[in-house]
N, C-alpha and C positions, 0 to 999 in steps of 0.2 A: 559761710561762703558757698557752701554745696544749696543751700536754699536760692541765694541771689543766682546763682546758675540756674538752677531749673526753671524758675522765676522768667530770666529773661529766654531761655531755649523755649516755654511753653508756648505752643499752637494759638493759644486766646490772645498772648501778650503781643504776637506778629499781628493777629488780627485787628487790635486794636489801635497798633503802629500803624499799621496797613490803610485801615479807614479814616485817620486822623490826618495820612500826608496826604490820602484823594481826597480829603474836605478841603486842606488848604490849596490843593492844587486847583479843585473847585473854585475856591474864591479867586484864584487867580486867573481862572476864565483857560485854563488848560486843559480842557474837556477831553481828549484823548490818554492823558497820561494819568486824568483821575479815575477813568474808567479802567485804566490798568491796575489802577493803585486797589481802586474797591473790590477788582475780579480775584485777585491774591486777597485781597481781606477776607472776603465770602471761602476761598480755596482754604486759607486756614481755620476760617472756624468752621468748616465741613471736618479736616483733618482733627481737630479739637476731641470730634466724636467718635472717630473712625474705631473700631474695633481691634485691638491688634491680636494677631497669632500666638498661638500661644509657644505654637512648632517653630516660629520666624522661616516658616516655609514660601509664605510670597504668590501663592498660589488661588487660582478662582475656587476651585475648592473652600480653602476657611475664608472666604471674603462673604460675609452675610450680612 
């Protein structure tokens, strides 16, 4: 169970929800709401890589 949770909370799995509901909204000719849907897709696979803290201090400091 602790697998299928992390599974669906991971960053890559939103992105590629993300990219699959602007492709259909794409085909549906809803051109503003697929570009919402891809900008959060791209947003979470940027997140996918991000670096995290090791202190969870949140700060520009450990942001590299």
């Amino acid at each position: 169970m602790e697998k299928i949770k992390d599974l669906v909370n991971s960053s890559l799995t939103k992105c590629v929800v993300a990219l699959i509901i602007g492709a259909l909204l794409l085909m549906k000719k809803d051109i503003l709401f697929a570009g919402i849907a891809f900008g959060v897709g791209i947003r979470e696979f940027f997140l996918a890589f991000k670096k995290e803290c090791s202190r969870n201090c949140k700060k520009d400091c450990c942001i590299k």
